[in-house]
Structure formats: structure tokens, C-alpha cells
Backbone as XML, in Angstrom:
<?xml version="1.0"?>
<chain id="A" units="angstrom">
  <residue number="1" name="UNK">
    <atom name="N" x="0.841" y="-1.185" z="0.000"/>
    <atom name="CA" x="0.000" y="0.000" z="0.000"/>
    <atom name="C" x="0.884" y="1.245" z="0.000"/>
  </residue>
  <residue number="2" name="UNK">
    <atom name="N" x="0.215" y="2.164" z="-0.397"/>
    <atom name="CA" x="1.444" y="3.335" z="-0.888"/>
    <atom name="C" x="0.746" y="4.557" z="-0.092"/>
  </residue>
  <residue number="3" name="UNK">
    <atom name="N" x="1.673" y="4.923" z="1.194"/>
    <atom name="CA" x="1.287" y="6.025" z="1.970"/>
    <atom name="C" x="1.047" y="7.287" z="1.110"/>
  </residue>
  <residue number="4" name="UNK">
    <atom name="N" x="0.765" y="8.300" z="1.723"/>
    <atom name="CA" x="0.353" y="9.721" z="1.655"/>
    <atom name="C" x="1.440" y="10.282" z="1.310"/>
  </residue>
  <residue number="5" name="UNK">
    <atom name="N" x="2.578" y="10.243" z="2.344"/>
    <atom name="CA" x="3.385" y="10.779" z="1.712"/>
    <atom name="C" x="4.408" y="10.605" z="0.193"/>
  </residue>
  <residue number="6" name="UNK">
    <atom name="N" x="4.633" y="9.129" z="0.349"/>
    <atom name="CA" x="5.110" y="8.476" z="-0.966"/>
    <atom name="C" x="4.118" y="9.237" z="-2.292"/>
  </residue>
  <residue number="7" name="UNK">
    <atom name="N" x="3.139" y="9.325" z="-2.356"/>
    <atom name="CA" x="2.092" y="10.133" z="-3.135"/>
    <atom name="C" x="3.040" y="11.386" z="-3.626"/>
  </residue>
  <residue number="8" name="UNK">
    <atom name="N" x="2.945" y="12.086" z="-2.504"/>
    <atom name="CA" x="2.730" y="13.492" z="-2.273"/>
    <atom name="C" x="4.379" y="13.878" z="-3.074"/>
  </residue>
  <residue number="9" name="UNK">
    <atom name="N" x="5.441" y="12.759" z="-2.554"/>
    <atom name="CA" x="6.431" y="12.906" z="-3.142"/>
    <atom name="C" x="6.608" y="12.600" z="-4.220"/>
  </residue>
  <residue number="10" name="UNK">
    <atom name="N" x="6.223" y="11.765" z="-4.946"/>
    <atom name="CA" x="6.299" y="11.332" z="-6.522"/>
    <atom name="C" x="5.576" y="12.120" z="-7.090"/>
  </residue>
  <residue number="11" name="UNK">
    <atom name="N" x="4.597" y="13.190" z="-6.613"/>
    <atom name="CA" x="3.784" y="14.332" z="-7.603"/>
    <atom name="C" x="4.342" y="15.752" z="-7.559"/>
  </residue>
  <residue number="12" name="UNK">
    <atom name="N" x="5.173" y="15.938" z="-6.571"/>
    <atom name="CA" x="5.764" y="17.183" z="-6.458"/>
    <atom name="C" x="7.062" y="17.579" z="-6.621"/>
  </residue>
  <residue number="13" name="UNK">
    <atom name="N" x="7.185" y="18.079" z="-7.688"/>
    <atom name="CA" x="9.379" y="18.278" z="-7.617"/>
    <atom name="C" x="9.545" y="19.300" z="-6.328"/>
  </residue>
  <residue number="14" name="UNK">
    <atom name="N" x="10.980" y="18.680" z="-6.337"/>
    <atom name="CA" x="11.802" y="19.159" z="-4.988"/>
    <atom name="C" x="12.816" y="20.018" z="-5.515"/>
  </residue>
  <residue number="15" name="UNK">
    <atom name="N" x="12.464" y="21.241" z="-5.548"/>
    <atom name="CA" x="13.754" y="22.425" z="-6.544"/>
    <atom name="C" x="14.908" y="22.806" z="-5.545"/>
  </residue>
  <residue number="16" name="UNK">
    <atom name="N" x="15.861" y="22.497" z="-6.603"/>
    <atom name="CA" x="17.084" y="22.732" z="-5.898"/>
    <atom name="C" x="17.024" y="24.422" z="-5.040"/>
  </residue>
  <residue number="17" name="UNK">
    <atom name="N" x="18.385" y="24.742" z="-4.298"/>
    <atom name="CA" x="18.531" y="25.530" z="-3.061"/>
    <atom name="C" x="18.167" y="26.844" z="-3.547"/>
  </residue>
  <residue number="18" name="UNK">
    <atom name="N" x="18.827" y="27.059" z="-5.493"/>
    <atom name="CA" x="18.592" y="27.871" z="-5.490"/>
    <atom name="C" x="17.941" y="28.708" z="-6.290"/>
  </residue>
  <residue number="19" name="UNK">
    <atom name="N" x="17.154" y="27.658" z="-6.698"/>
    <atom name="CA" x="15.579" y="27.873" z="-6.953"/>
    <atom name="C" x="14.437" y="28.424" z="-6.175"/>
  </residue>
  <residue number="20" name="UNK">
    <atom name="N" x="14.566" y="27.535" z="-4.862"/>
    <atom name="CA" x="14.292" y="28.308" z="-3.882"/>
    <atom name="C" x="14.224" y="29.272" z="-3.611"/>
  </residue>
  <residue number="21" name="UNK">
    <atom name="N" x="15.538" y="29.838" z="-3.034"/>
    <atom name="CA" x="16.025" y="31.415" z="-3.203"/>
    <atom name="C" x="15.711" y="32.265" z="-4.156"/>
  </residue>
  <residue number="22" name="UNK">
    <atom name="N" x="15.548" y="31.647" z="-5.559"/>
    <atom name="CA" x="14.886" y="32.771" z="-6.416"/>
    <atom name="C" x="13.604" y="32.597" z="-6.161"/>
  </residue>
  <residue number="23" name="UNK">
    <atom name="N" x="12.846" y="32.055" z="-5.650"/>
    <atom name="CA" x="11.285" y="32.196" z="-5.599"/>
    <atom name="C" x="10.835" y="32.466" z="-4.259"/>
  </residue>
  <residue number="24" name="UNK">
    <atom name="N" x="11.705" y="32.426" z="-2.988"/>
    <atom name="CA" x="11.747" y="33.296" z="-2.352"/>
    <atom name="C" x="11.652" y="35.301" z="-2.632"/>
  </residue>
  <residue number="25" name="UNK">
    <atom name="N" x="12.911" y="35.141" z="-3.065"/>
    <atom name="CA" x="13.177" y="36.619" z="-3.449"/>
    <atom name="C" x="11.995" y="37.326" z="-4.082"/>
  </residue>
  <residue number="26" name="UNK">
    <atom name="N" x="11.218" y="36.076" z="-5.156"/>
    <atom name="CA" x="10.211" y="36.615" z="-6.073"/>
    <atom name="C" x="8.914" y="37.327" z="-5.080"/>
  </residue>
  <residue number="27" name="UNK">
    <atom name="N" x="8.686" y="35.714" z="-3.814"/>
    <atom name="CA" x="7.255" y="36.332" z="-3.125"/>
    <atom name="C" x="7.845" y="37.555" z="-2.231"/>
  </residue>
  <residue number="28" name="UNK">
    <atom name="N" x="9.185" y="38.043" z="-2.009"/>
    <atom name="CA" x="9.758" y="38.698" z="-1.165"/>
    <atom name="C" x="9.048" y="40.539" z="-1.946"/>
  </residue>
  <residue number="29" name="UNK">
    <atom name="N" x="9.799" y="40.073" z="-2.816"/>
    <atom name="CA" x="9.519" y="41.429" z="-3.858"/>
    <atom name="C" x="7.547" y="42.079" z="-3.526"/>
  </residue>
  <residue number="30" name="UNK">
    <atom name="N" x="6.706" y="40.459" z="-4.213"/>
    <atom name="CA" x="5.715" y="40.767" z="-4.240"/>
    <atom name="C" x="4.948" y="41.455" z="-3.024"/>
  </residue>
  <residue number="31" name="UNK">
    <atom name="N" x="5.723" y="41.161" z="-2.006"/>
    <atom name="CA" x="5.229" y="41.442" z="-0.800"/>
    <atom name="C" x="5.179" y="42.768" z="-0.278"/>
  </residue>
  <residue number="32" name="UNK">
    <atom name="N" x="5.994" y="43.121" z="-0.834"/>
    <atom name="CA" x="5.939" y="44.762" z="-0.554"/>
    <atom name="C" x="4.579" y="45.441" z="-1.298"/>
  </residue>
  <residue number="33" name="UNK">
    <atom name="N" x="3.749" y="46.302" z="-0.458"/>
    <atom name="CA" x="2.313" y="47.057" z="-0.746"/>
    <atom name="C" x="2.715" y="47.678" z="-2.025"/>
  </residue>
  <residue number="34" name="UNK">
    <atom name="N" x="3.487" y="48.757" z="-1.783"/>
    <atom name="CA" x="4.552" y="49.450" z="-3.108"/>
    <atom name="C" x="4.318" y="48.947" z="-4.646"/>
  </residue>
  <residue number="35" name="UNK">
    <atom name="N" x="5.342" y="48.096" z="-4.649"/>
    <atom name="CA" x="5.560" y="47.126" z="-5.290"/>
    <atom name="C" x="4.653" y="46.636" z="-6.098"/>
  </residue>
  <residue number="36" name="UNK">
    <atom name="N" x="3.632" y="45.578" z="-5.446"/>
    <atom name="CA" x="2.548" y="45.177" z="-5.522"/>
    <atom name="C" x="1.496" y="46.190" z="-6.097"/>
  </residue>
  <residue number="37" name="UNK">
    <atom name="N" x="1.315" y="47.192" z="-5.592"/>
    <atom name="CA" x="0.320" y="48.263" z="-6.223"/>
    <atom name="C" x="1.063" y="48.734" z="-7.941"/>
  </residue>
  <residue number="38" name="UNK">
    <atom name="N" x="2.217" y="48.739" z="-7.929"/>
    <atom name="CA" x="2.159" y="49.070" z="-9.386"/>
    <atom name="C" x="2.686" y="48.116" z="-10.223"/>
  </residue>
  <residue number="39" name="UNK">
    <atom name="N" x="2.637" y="46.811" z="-9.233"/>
    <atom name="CA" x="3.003" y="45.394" z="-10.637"/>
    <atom name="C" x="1.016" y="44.936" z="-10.852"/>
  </residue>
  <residue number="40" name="UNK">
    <atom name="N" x="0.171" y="45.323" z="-10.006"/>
    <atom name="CA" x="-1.351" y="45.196" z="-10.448"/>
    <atom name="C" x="-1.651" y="46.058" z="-11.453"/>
  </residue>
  <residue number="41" name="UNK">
    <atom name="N" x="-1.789" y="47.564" z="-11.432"/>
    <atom name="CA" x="-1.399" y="48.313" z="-12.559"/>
    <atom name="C" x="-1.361" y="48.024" z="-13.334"/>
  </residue>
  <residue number="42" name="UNK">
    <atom name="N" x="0.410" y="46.988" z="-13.670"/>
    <atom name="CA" x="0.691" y="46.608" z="-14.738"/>
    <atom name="C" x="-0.466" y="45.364" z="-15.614"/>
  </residue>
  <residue number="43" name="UNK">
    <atom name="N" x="-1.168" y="44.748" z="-14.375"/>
    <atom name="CA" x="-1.785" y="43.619" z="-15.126"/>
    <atom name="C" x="-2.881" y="44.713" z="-16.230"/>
  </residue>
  <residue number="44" name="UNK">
    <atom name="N" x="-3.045" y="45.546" z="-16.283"/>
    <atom name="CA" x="-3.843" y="46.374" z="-17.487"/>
    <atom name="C" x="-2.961" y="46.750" z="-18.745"/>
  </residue>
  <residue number="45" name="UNK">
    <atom name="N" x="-1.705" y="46.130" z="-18.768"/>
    <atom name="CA" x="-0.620" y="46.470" z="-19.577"/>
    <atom name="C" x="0.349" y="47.260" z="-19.165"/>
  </residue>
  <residue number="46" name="UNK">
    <atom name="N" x="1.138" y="47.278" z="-20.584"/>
    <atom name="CA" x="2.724" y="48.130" z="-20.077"/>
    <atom name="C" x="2.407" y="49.835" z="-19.798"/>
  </residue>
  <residue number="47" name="UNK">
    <atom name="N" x="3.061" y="50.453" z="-19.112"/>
    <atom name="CA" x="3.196" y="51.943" z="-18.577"/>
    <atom name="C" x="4.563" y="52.731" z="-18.038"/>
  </residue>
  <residue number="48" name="UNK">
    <atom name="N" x="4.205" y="53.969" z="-18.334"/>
    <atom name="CA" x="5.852" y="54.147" z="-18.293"/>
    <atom name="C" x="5.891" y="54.382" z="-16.484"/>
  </residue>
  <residue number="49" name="UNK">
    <atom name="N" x="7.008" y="55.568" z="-16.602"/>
    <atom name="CA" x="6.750" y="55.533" z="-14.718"/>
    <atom name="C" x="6.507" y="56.457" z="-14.436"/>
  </residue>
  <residue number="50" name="UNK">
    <atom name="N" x="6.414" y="57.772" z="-15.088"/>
    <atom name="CA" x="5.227" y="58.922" z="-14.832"/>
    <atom name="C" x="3.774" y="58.027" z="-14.569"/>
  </residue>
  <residue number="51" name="UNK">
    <atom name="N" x="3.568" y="57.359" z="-15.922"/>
    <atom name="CA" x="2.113" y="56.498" z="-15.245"/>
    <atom name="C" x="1.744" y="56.376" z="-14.382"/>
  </residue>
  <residue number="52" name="UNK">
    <atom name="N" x="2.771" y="55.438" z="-14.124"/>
    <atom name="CA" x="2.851" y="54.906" z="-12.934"/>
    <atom name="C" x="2.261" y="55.612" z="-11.731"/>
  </residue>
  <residue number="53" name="UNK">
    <atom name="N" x="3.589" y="56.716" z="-11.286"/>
    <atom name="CA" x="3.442" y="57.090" z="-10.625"/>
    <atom name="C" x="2.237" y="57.921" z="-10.188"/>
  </residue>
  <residue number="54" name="UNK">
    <atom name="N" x="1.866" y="58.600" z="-11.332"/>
    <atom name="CA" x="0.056" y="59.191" z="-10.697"/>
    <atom name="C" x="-0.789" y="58.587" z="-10.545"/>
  </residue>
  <residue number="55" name="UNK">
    <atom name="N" x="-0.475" y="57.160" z="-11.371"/>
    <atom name="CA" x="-2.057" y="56.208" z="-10.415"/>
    <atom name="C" x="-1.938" y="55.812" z="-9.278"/>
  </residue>
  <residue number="56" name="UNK">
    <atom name="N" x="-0.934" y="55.726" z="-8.696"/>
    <atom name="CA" x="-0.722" y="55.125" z="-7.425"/>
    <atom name="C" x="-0.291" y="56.039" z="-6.445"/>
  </residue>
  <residue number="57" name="UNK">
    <atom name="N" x="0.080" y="57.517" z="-6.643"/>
    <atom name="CA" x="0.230" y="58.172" z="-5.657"/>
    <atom name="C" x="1.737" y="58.240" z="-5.156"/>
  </residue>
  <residue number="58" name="UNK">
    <atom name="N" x="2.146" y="57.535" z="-5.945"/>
    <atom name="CA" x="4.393" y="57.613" z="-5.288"/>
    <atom name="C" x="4.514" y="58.511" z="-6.072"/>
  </residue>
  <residue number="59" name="UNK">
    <atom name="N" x="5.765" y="59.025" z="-5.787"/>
    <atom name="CA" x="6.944" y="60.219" z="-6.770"/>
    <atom name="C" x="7.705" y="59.058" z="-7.620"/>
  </residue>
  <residue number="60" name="UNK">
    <atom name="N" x="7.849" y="59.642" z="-8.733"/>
    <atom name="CA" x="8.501" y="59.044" z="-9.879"/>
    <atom name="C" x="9.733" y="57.866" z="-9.380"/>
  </residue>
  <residue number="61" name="UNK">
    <atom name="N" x="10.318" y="58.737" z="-8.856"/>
    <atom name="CA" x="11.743" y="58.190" z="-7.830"/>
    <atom name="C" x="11.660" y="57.230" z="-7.482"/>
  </residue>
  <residue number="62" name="UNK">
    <atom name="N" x="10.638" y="56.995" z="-6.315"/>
    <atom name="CA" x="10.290" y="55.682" z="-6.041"/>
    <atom name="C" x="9.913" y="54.913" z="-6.687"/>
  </residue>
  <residue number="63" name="UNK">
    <atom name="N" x="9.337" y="55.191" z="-7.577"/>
    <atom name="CA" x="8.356" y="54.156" z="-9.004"/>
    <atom name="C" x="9.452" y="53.810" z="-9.491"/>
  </residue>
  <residue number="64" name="UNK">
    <atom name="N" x="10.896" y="54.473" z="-10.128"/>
    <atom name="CA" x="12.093" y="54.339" z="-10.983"/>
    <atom name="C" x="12.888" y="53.247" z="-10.478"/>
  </residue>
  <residue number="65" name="UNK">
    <atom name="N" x="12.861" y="53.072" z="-8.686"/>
    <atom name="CA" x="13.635" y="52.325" z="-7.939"/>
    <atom name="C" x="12.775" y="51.147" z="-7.917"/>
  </residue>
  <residue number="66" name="UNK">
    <atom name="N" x="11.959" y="50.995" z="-7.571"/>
    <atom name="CA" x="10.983" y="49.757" z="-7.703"/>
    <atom name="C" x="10.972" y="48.720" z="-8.806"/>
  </residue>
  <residue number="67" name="UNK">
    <atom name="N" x="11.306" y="49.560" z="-9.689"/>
    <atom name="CA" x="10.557" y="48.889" z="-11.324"/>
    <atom name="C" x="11.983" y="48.615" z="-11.266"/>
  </residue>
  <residue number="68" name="UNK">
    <atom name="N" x="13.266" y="49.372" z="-11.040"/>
    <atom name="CA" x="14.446" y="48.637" z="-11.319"/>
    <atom name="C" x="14.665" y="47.599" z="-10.687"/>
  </residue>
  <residue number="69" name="UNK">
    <atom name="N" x="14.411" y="47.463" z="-9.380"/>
    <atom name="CA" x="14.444" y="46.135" z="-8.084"/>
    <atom name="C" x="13.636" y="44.955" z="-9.373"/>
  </residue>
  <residue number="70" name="UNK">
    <atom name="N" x="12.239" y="45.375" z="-9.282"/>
    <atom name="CA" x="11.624" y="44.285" z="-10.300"/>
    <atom name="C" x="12.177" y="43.894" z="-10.973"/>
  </residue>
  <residue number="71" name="UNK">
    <atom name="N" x="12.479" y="44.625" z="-12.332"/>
    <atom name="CA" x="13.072" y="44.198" z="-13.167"/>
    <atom name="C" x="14.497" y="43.430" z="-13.326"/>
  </residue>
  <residue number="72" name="UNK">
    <atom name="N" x="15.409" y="44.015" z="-12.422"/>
    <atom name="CA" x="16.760" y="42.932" z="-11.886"/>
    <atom name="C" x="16.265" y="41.700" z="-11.496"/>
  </residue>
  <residue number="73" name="UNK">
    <atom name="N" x="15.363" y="41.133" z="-11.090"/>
    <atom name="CA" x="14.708" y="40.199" z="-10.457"/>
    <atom name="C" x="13.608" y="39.462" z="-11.418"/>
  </residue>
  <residue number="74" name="UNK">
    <atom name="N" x="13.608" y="39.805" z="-12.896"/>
    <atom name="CA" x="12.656" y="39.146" z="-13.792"/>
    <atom name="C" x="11.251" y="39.229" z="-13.500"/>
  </residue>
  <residue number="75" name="UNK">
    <atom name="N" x="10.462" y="40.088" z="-13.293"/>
    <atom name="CA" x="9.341" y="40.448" z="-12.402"/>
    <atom name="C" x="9.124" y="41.353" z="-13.350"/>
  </residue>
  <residue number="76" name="UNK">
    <atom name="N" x="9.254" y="42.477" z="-13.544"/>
    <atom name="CA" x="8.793" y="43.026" z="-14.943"/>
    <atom name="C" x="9.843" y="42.690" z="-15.823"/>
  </residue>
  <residue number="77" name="UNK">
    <atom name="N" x="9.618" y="43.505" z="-17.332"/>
    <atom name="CA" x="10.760" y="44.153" z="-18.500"/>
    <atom name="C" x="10.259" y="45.641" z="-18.776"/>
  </residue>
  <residue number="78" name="UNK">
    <atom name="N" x="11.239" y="45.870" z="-19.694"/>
    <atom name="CA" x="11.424" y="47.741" z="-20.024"/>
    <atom name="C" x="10.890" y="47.545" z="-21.473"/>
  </residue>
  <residue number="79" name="UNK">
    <atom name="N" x="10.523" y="48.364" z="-22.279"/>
    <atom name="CA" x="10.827" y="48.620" z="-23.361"/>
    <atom name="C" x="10.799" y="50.516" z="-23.731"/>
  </residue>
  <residue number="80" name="UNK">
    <atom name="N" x="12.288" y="50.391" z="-24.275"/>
    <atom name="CA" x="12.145" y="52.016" z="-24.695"/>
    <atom name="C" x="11.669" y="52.425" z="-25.829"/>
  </residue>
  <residue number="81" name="UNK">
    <atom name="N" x="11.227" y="53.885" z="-25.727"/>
    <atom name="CA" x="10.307" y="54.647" z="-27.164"/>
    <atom name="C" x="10.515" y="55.973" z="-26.987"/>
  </residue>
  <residue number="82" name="UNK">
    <atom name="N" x="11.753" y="56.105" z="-27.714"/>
    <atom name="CA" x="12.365" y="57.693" z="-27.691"/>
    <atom name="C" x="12.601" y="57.913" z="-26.263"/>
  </residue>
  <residue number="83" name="UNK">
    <atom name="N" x="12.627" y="59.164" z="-25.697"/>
    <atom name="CA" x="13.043" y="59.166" z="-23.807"/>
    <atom name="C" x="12.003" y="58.255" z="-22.636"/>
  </residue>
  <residue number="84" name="UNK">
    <atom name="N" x="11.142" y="57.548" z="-23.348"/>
    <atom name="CA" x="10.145" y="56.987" z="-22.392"/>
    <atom name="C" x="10.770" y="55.622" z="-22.328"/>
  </residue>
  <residue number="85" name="UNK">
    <atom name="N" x="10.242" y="55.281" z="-21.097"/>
    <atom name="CA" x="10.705" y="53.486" z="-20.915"/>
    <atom name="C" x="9.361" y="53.214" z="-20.339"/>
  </residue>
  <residue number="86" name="UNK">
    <atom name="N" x="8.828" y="51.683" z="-21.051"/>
    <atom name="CA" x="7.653" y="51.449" z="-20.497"/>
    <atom name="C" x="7.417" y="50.317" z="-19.997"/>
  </residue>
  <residue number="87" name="UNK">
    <atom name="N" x="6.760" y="49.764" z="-18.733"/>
    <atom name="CA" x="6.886" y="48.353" z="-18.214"/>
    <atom name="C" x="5.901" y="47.912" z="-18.321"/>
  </residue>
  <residue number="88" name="UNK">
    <atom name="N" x="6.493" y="46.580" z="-18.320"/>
    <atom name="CA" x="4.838" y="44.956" z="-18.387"/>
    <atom name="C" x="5.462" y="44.152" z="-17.276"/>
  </residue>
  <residue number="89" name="UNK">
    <atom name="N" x="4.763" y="43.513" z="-17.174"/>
    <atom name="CA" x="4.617" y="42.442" z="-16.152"/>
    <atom name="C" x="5.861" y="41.431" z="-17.488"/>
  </residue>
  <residue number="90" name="UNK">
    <atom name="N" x="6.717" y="40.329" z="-16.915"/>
    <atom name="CA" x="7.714" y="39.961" z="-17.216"/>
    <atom name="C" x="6.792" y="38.225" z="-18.105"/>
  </residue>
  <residue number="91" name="UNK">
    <atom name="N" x="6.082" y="37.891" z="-17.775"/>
    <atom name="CA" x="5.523" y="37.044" z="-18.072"/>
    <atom name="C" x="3.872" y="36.676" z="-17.537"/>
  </residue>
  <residue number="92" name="UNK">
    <atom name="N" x="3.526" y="35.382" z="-17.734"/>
    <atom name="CA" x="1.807" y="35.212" z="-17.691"/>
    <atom name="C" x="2.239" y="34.375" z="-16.080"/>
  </residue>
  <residue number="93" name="UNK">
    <atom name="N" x="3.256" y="34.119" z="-15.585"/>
    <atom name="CA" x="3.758" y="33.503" z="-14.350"/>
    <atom name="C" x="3.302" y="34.552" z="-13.180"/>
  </residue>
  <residue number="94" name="UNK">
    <atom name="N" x="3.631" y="35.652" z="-13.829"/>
    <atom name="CA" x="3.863" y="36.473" z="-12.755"/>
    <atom name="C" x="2.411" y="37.512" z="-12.584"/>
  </residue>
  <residue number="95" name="UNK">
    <atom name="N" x="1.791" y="37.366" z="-13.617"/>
    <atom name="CA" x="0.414" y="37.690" z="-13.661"/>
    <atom name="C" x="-0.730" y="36.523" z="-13.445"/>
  </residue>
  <residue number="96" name="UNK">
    <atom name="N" x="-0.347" y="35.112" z="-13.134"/>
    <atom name="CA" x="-0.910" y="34.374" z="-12.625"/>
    <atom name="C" x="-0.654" y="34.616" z="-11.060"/>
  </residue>
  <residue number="97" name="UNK">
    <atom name="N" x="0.592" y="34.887" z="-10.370"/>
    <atom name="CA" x="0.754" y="34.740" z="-9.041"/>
    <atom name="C" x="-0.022" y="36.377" z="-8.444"/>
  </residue>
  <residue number="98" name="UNK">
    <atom name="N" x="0.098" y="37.105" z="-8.950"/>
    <atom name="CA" x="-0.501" y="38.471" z="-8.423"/>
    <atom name="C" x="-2.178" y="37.878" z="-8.156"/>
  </residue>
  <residue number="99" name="UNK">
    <atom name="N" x="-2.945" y="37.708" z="-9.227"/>
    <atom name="CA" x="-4.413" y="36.946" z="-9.692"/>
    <atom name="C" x="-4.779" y="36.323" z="-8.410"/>
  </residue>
  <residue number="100" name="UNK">
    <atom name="N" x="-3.881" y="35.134" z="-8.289"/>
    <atom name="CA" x="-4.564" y="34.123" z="-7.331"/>
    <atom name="C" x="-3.982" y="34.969" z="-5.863"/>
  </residue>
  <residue number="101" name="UNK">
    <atom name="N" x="-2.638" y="35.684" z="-5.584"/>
    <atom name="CA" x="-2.633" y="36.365" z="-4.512"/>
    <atom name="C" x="-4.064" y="37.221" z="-3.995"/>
  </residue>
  <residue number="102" name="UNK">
    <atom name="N" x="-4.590" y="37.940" z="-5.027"/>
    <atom name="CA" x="-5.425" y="38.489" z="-4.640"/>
    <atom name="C" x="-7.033" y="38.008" z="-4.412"/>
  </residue>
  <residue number="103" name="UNK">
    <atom name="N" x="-6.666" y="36.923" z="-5.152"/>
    <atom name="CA" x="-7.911" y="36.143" z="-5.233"/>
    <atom name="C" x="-8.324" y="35.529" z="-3.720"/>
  </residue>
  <residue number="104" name="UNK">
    <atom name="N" x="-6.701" y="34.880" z="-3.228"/>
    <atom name="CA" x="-6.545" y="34.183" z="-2.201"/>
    <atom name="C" x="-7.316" y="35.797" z="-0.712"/>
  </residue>
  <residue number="105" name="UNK">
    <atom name="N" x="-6.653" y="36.298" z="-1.043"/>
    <atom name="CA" x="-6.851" y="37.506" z="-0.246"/>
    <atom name="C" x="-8.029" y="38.136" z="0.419"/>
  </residue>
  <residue number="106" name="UNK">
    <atom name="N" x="-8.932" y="38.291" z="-0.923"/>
    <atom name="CA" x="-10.452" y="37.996" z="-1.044"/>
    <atom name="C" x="-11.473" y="37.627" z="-0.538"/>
  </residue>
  <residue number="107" name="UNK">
    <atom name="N" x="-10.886" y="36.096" z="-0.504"/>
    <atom name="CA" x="-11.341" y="34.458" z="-0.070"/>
    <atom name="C" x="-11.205" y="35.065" z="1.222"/>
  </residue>
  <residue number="108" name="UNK">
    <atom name="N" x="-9.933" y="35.021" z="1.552"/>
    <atom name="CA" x="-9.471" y="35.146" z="2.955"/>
    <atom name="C" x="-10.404" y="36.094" z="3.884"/>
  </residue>
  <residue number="109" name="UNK">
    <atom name="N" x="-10.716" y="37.462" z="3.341"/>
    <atom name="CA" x="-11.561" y="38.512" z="3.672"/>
    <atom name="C" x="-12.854" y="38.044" z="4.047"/>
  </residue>
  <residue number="110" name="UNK">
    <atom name="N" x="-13.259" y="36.915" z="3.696"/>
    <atom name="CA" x="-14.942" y="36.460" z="3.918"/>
    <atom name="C" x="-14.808" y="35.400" z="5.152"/>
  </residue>
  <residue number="111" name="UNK">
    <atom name="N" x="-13.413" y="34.811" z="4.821"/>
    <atom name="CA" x="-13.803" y="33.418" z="5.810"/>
    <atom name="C" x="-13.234" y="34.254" z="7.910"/>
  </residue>
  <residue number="112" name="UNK">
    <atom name="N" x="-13.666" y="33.577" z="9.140"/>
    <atom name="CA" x="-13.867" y="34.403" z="10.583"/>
    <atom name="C" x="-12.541" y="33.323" z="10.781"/>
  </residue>
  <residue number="113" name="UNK">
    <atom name="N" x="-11.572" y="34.331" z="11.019"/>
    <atom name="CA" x="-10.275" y="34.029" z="11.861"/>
    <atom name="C" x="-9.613" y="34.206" z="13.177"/>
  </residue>
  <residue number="114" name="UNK">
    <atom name="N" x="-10.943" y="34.213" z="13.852"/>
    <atom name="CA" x="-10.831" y="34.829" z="15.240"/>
    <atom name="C" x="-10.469" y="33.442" z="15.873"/>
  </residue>
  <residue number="115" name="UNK">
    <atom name="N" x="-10.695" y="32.332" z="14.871"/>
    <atom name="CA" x="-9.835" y="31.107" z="16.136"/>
    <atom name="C" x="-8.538" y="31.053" z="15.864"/>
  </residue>
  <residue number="116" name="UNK">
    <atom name="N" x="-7.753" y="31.432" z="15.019"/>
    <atom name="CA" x="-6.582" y="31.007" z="14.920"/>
    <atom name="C" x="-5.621" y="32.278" z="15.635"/>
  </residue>
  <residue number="117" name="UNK">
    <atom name="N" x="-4.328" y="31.813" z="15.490"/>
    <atom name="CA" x="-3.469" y="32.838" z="16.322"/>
    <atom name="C" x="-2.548" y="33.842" z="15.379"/>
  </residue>
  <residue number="118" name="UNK">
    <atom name="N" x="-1.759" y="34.150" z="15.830"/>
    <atom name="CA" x="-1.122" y="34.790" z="14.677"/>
    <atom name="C" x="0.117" y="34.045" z="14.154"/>
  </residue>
  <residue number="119" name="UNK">
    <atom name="N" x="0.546" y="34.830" z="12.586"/>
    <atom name="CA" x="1.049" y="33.695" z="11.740"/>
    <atom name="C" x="2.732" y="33.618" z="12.828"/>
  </residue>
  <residue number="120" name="UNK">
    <atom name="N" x="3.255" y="32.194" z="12.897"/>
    <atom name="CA" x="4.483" y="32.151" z="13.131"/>
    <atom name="C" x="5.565" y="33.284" z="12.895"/>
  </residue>
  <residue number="121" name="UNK">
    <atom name="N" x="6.174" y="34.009" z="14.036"/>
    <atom name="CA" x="6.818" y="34.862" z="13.671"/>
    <atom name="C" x="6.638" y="36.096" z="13.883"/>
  </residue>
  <residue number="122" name="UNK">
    <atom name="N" x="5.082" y="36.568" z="13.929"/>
    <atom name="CA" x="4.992" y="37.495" z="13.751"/>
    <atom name="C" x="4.654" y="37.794" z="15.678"/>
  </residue>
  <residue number="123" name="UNK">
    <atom name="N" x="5.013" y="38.853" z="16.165"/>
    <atom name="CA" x="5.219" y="39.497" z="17.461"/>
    <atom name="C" x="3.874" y="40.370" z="18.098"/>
  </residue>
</chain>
């Protein structure tokens, strides 16, 4: 008979250390409010970072530093057009994980969490 876990292990790859670490780094990035507010944005398409920045309320600066963090990190791309540079979301990966983040979020908002405690870690 073939336990649960034997299952669980033959259906799921086990990614090396530093794979990990990059998909760490990835939910690390996403995690920031910042961040997050103008990689959603992006799910309406590419924008430059003036765009940016007036839909969401940051100074350019910050929008410029952000989108560069992202983008070092494969999370968005650039494309230039004369002095403008304009960003997208880097792939349908990364506009799937925003989707179900928020989806999850949502969900989360309806269901009563007054039995549980707070998450590990947090003080």
C-alpha cells in the first residue's frame, strides 16, 4: 500500500537551493504594498513611470527604484520609445501569481479568523 506521503512525493518536484532562493526573493519582492500596487497596474498592460506614478500616488523616484528592483529580479521588463521606458509584467507567471494572490486575499476577507493565532513569527 502506498502512503500519503510516498504520493505526495512522486507528484511534487523538490527544486534545488537555489531555486528556492529565487522564488523566495520573487514572493519577497511581491510582498511589498509598493511594489505590488504598481506590478497590479501593470496587469492592465505596459506603462511608463510617470504612469505609474500618478495612479498610485508615489513620486517618480520611487516608481524608478521599484521597477528597477523588479526588473533585476525578472518580475517586470522595459521597453524604450524615444526618452520613455515602459513596463509589463515579465511574463503570464507572474500575472498568474498576483491573480490568485489576490484572489486568495479575497477568499481570505470572507472566511472568521478569530480562532486562529497569529502567523508564526509574527510578534
Amino acid at each position: 500500500m502506498t502512503s500519503h506521503s510516498d504520493v505526495a512525493s512522486a507528484t511534487v518536484p523538490r527544486p534545488d537551493a537555489a531555486t528556492l532562493t529565487r522564488a523566495a526573493d520573487a514572493f519577497a519582492l511581491l510582498g511589498d504594498p509598493n511594489r505590488l500596487r504598481l506590478l497590479i497596474s501593470l496587469l492592465d498592460g505596459e506603462q511608463c513611470v510617470g504612469g505609474l506614478a500618478e495612479a498610485n500616488g508615489q513620486s517618480e523616484s520611487a516608481v524608478s527604484h521599484a521597477l528597477r528592483l523588479l526588473r533585476a529580479h525578472g518580475i517586470v521588463a522595459a521597453r524604450r520609445s524615444g526618452r520613455h521606458v515602459f513596463y509589463r509584467l515579465e511574463d503570464a507567471h507572474v500575472r498568474n501569481l498576483i491573480e490568485i494572490a489576490l484572489a486568495h486575499s479575497d477568499e481570505a476577507d470572507h472566511l472568521d479568523h478569530s480562532h486562529h493565532g497569529p502567523i508564526e513569527g509574527d510578534n
